[in-house]
C-alpha positions as CSV (number, residue, x, y, z in Angstrom):
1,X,129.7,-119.5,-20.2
2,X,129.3,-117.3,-17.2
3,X,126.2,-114.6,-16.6
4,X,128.7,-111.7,-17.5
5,X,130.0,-113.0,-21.0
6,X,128.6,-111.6,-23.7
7,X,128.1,-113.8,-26.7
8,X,129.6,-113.5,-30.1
9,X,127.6,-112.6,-32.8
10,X,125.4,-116.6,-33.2
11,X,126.6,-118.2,-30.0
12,X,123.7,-119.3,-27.8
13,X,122.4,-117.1,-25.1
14,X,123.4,-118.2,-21.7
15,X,121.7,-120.6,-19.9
16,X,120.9,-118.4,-16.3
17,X,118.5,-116.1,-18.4
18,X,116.0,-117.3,-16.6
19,X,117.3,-117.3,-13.5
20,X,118.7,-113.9,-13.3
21,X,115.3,-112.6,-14.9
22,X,113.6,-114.6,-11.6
23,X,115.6,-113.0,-9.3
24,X,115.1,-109.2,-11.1
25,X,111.6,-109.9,-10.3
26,X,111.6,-110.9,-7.4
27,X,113.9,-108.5,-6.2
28,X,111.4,-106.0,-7.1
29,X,108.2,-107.8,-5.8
30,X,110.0,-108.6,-2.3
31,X,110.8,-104.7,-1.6
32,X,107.0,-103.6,-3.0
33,X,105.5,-106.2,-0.8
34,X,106.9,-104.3,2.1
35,X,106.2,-101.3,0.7
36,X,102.1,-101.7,0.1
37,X,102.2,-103.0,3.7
38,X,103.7,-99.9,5.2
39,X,101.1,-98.1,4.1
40,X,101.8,-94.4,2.8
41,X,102.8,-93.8,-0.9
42,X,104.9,-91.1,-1.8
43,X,104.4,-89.6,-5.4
44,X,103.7,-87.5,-8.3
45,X,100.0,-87.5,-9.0
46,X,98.9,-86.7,-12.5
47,X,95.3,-86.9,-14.0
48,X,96.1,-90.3,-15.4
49,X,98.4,-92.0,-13.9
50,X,101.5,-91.9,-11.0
51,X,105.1,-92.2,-10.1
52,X,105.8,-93.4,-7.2
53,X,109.2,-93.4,-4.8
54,X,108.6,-96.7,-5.0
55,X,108.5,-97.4,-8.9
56,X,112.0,-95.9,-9.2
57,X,113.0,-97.6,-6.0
58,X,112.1,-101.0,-7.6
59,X,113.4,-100.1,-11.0
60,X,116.7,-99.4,-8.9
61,X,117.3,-103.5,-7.4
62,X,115.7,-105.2,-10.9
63,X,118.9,-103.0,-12.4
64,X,121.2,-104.4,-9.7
65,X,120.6,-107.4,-10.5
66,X,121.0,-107.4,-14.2
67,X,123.9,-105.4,-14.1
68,X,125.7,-108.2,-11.4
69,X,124.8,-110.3,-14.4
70,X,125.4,-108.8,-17.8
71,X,127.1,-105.6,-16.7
72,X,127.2,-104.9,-21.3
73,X,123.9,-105.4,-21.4
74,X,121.1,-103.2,-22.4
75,X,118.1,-102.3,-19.8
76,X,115.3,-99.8,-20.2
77,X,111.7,-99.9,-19.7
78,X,109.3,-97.9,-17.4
79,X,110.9,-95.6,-14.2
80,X,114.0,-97.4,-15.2
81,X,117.1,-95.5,-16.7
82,X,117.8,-96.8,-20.2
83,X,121.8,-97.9,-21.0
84,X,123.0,-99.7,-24.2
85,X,123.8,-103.3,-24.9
86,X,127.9,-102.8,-25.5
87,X,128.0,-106.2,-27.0
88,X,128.5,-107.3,-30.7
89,X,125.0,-109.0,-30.3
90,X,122.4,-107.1,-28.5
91,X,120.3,-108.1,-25.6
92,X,118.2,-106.1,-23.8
93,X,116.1,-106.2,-21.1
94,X,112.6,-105.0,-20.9
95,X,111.6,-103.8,-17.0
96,X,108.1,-102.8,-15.5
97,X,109.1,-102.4,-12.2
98,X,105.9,-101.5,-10.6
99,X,102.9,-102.8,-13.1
100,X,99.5,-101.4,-11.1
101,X,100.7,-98.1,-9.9
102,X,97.6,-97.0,-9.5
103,X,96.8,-99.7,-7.8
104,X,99.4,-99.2,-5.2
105,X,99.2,-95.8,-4.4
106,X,95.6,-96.5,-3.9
107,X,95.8,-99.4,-1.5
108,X,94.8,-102.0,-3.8
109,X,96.4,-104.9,-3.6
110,X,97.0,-105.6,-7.4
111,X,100.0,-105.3,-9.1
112,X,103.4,-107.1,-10.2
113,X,106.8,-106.6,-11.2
114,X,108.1,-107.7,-15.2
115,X,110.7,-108.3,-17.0
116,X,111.6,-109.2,-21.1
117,X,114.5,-110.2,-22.4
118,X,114.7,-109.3,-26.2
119,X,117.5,-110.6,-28.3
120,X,117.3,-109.9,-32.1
121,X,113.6,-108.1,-31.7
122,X,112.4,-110.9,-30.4
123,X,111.6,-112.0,-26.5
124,X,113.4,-115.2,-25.0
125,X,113.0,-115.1,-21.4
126,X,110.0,-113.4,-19.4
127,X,109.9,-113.3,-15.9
128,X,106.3,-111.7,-14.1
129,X,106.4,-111.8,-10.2
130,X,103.1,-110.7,-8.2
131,X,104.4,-110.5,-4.6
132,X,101.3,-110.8,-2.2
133,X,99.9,-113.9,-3.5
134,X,103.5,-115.0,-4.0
135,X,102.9,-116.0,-7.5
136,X,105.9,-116.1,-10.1
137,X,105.5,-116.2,-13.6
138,X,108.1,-117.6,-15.6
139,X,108.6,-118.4,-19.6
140,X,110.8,-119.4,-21.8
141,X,111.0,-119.2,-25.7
142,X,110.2,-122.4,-27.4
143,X,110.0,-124.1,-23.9
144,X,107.2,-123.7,-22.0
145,X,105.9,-121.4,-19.0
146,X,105.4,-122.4,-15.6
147,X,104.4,-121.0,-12.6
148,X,105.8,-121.0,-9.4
149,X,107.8,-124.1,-10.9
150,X,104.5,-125.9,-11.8
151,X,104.4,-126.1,-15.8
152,X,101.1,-124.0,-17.1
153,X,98.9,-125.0,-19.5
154,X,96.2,-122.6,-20.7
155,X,92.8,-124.1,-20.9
156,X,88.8,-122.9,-19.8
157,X,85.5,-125.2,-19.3
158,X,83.6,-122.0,-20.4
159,X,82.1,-120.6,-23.1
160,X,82.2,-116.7,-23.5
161,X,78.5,-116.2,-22.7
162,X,79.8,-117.2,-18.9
163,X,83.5,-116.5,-18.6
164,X,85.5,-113.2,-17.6
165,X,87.3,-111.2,-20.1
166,X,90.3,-108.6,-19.0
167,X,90.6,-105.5,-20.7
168,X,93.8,-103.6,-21.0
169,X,94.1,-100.4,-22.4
170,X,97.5,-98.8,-22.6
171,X,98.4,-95.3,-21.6
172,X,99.0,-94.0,-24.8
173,X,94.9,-95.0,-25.7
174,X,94.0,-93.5,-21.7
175,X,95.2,-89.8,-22.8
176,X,94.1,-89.1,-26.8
177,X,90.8,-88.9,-27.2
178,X,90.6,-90.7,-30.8
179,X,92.0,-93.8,-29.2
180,X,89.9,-93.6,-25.7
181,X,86.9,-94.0,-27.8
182,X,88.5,-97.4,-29.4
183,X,88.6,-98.8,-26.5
184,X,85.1,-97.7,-24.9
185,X,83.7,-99.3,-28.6
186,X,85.9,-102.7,-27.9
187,X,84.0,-102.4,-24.1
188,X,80.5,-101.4,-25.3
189,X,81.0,-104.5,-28.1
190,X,82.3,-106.6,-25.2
191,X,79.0,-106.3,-23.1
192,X,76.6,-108.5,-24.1
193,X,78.9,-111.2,-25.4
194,X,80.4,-112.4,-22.2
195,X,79.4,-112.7,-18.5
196,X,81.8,-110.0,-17.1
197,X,84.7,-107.9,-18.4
198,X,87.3,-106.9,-15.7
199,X,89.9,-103.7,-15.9
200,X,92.2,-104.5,-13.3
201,X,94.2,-101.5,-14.4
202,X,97.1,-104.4,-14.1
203,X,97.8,-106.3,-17.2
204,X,100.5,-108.1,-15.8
205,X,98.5,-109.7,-13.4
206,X,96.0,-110.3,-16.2
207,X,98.5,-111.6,-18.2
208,X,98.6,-114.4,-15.4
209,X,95.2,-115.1,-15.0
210,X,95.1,-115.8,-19.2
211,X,97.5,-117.7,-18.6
212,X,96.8,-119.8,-15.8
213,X,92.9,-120.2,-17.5
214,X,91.1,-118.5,-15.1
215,X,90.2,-115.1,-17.9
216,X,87.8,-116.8,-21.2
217,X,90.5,-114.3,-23.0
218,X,92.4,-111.0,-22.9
219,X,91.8,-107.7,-25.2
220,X,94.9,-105.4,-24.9
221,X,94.5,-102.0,-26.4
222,X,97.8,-100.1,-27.7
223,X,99.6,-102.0,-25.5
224,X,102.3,-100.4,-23.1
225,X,105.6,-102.1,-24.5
226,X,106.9,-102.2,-20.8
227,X,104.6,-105.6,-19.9
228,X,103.4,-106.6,-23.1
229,X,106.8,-107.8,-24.8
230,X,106.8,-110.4,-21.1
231,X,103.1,-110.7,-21.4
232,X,102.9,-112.2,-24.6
233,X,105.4,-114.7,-24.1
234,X,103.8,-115.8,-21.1
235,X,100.6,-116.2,-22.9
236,X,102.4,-117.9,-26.0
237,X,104.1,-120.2,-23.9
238,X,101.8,-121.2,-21.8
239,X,99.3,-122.2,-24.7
240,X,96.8,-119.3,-25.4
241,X,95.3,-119.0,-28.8
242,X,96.1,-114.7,-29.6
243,X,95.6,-112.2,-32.8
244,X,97.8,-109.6,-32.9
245,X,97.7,-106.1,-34.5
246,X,100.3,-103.2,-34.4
247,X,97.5,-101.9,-31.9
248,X,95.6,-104.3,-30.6
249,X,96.0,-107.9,-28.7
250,X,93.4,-110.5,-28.3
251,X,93.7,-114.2,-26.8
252,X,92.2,-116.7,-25.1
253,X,92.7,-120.2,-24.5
254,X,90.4,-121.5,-26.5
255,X,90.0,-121.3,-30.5
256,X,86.5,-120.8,-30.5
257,X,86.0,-117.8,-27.8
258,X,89.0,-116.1,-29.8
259,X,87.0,-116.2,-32.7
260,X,84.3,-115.2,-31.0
261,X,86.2,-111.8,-29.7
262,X,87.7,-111.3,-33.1
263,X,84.2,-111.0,-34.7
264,X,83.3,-108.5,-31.5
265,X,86.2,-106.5,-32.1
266,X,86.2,-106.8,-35.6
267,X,89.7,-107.6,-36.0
């Protein structure tokens, strides 16, 4: 079957998914890497958060990409113009060109480039690239996650009274009030139960540091559904223990520090 065939209604999906997700990615990542090094950002500055020339101009080669691929395929997402699936069985892709604007625009050198691929409301194929350390993230429904081709296996010598916990807070929970203080209760409830919790104001790269074992666990706040729908199947994949609410995700890789956050979050 070739990348540009859509499948009937039941067929299987074809089998470069993964590949063409790498290459979105790193399409993206390769041009931002340049980018950061160049040094100026161009932008629109709000109170809590930015666009960037370069958010659209990354959103711009992920959709080149997908569209050299599966030109009937649907693509939306974050600084990326949405189209419809045309086929009689819908897949769509998920981007986040630019995950860590903030970051960028200020220099730091923290951020990453996503992509989802949902088919039937559920995500088969998540690609997560973060350019300067050269690190690419990629997993597969039902079949593992791997990094930088190396297979990834979620796992931490360390209890929670002296591991690192990343917390995430989505946009929508940065800008009402009502769900800001949600997520300064999760960080007040956080503080005396772990050694350090980190806001990297990335969750993709967070994302890869659950995954990879080096974060005791993750707290996502109303998640943004541009990196969390890639996120989470990264995590899955890769063997992290998570509970999961409309509005809130929490995971770790081991069963006991999850239940540990659980009881601190009361969730």
């Amino acid at each position: 079957m070739t990348g540009s065939a859509h499948p009937p209604p039941g067929a299987p999906l074809p089998d470069d998914l993964p590949a063409v997700a790498e290459r979105a990615v790193r399409a993206a990542g390769e041009y931002l890497a340049g980018a950061f090094r160049d040094g100026a950002v161009a932008g629109d500055y709000g109170d809590d958060d930015v666009t960037t020339h370069a958010d659209r101009e990354a959103g711009r080669r992920v959709r080149e990409v997908i569209a050299a691929a599966y030109p009937d395929h649907g693509v939306g997402g974050e600084d990326v113009d949405r189209w419809a699936s045309t086929g009689d069985d819908p897949v769509e892709w998920l981007v986040d060109p630019l995950d860590g604007t903030n970051n960028f625009a200020a220099g730091i050198p923290s951020f990453a480039s996503a992509v989802a691929v949902r088919h039937r409301a559920e995500t088969v194929v998540a690609a997560v690239y973060e350019p300067l350390p050269d690190s690419l993230y990629l997993a597969v429904r039902g079949a593992g996650a791997t990094v930088n081709g190396d297979p990834l296996a979620a796992a931490t010598d360390r209890d929670l009274a002296h591991g690192t916990v990343s917390l995430a807070v989505g946009l929508d929970a940065v800008r009402d009030p009502a769900l800001c203080a949600e997520s300064e209760a999760i960080r007040d409830a956080l503080g005396d139960r772990c050694k350090r919790v980190v806001e990297t104001w990335s969750p993709c790269v967070d994302w890869g540091l659950l995954a990879r074992g080096s974060l005791a666990g993750m707290i996502y706040v109303h998640p943004d559904p541009h990196d969390y729908h890639a996120g989470r199947l990264l995590a899955a994949e890769s063997g992290v223990h998570a509970r999961e609410t409309d509005s809130l995700y929490v995971g770790s890789p081991d069963p006991g520090i999850l239940a540990a956050l659980r009881e601190a979050v009361d969730v």
